[in-house]
C-alpha positions as CSV (number, residue, x, y, z in Angstrom):
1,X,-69.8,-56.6,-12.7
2,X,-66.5,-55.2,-11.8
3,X,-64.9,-55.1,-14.6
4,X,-67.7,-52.9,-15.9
5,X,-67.2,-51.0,-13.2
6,X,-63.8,-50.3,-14.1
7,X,-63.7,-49.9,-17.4
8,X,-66.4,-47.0,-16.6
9,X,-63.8,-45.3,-14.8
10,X,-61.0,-45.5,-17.0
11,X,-63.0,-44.2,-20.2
12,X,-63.9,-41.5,-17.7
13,X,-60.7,-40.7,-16.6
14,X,-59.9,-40.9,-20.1
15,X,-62.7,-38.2,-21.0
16,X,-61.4,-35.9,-18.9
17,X,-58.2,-36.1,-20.0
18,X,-59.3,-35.4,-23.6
19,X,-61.4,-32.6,-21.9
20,X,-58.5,-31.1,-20.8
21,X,-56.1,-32.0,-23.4
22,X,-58.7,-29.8,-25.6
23,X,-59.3,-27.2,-22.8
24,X,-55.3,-26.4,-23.5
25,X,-55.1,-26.8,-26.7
26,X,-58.2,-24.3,-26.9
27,X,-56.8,-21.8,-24.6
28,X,-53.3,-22.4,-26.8
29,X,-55.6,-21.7,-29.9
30,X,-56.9,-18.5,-28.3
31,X,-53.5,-17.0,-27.1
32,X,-52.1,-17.4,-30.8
33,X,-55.2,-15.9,-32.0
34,X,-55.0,-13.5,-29.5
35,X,-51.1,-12.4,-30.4
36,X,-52.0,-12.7,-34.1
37,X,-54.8,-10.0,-34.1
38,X,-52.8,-8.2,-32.2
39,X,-49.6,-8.3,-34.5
40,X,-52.3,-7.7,-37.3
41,X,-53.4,-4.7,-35.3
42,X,-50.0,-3.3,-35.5
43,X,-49.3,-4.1,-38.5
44,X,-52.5,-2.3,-39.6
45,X,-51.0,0.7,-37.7
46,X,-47.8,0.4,-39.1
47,X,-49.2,0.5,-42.5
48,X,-51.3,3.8,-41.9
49,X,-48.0,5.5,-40.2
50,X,-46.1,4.4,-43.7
51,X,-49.1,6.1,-45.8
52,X,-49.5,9.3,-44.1
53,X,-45.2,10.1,-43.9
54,X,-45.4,8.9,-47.7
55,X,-48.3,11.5,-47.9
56,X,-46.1,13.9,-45.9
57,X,-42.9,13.1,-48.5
58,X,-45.4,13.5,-51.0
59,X,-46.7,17.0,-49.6
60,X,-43.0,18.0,-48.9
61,X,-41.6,17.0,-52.3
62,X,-44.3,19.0,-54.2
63,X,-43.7,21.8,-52.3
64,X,-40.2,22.2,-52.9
65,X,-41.0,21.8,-56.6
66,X,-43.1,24.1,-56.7
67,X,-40.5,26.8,-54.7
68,X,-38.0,25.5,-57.5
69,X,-40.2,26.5,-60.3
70,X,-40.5,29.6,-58.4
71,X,-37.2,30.1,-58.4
72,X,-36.2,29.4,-61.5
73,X,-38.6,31.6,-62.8
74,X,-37.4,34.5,-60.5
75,X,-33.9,33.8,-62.0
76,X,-35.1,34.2,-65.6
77,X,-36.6,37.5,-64.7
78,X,-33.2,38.6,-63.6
79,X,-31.2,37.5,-65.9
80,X,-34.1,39.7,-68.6
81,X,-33.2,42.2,-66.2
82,X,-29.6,42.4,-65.8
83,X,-29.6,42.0,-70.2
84,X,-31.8,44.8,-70.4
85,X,-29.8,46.9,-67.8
86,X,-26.6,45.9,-69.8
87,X,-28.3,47.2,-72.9
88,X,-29.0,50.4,-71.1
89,X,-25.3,50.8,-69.7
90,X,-23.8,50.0,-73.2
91,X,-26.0,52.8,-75.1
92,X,-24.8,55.1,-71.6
93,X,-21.5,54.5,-72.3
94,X,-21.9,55.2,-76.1
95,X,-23.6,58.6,-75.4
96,X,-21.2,59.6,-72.6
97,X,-18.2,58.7,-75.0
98,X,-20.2,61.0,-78.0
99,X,-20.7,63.5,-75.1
100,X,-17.1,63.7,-74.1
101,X,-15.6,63.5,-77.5
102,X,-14.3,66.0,-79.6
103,X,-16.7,67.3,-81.8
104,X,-16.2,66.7,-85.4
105,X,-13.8,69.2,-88.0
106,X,-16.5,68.5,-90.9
107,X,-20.2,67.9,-91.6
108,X,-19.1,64.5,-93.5
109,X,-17.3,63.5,-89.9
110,X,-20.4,64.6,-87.7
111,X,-22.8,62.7,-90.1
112,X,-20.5,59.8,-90.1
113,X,-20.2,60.4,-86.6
114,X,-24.1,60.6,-85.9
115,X,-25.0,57.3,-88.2
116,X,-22.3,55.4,-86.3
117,X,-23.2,55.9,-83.0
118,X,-27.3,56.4,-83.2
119,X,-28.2,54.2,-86.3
C-alpha cells in the first residue's frame, strides 16, 4: 500500500502547489486591479481638472468678448462724437470768418453773403 501512500503525497504536494500558484496569481490579479483603479482614479481626476480650466477658458473668453463689444461700442460713441464736434467747429469757423469779414458794399452782396454762409 505504499505506492498509495505516495501518490497521496505527491497529488498533495501538487495541490498546494496549484494553491499557491493561484494564491500569486490572485494577489498579481489584485495588484493590477489595484494600479488600474487607481490610474482610473486619476484619470477621472484628470478629466474633471480639463473640464473646469475649459470652463475657466470658457468664462475668460466670454468675458473678454463681452469687454470687446464694450469697447467697440464706446468707440462708435466717439467717433459720433468727435463728427458732431467737427460739425460744431466747422459752422464756428464759418461764423468767426462772417464775424471777422468785411461787411458787404451792397444789400445784393450781404444777401448773397447771408444765403451762402447760413442756408
Amino acid at each position: 500500500m505504499r505506492p498509495k501512500h505516495g501518490k497521496a503525497i505527491r497529488l498533495r504536494n501538487l495541490a498546494l502547489r496549484g494553491r499557491e500558484k493561484a494564491q500569486r496569481a490572485c494577489k498579481e490579479a489584485e495588484d493590477s486591479c489595484a494600479k488600474m483603479e487607481e490610474e482610473c482614479t486619476k484619470a477621472v481626476l484628470d478629466e474633471q481638472g480639463a473640464g473646469e480650466r475649459r470652463d475657466e477658458a470658457k468664462s475668460a473668453r466670454d468675458a473678454a468678448q463681452a469687454a470687446l463689444e464694450d469697447s467697440q461700442k464706446e468707440q462708435r460713441r466717439l467717433v459720433e462724437a468727435r463728427e458732431e464736434l467737427d460739425g460744431k467747429c466747422e459752422t464756428a469757423m464759418q461764423q468767426l470768418e462772417y464775424i471777422t469779414a468785411e461787411p458787404p458794399r451792397s444789400q445784393s452782396a450781404y444777401d448773397e453773403h447771408v444765403r451762402v454762409n447760413f442756408s
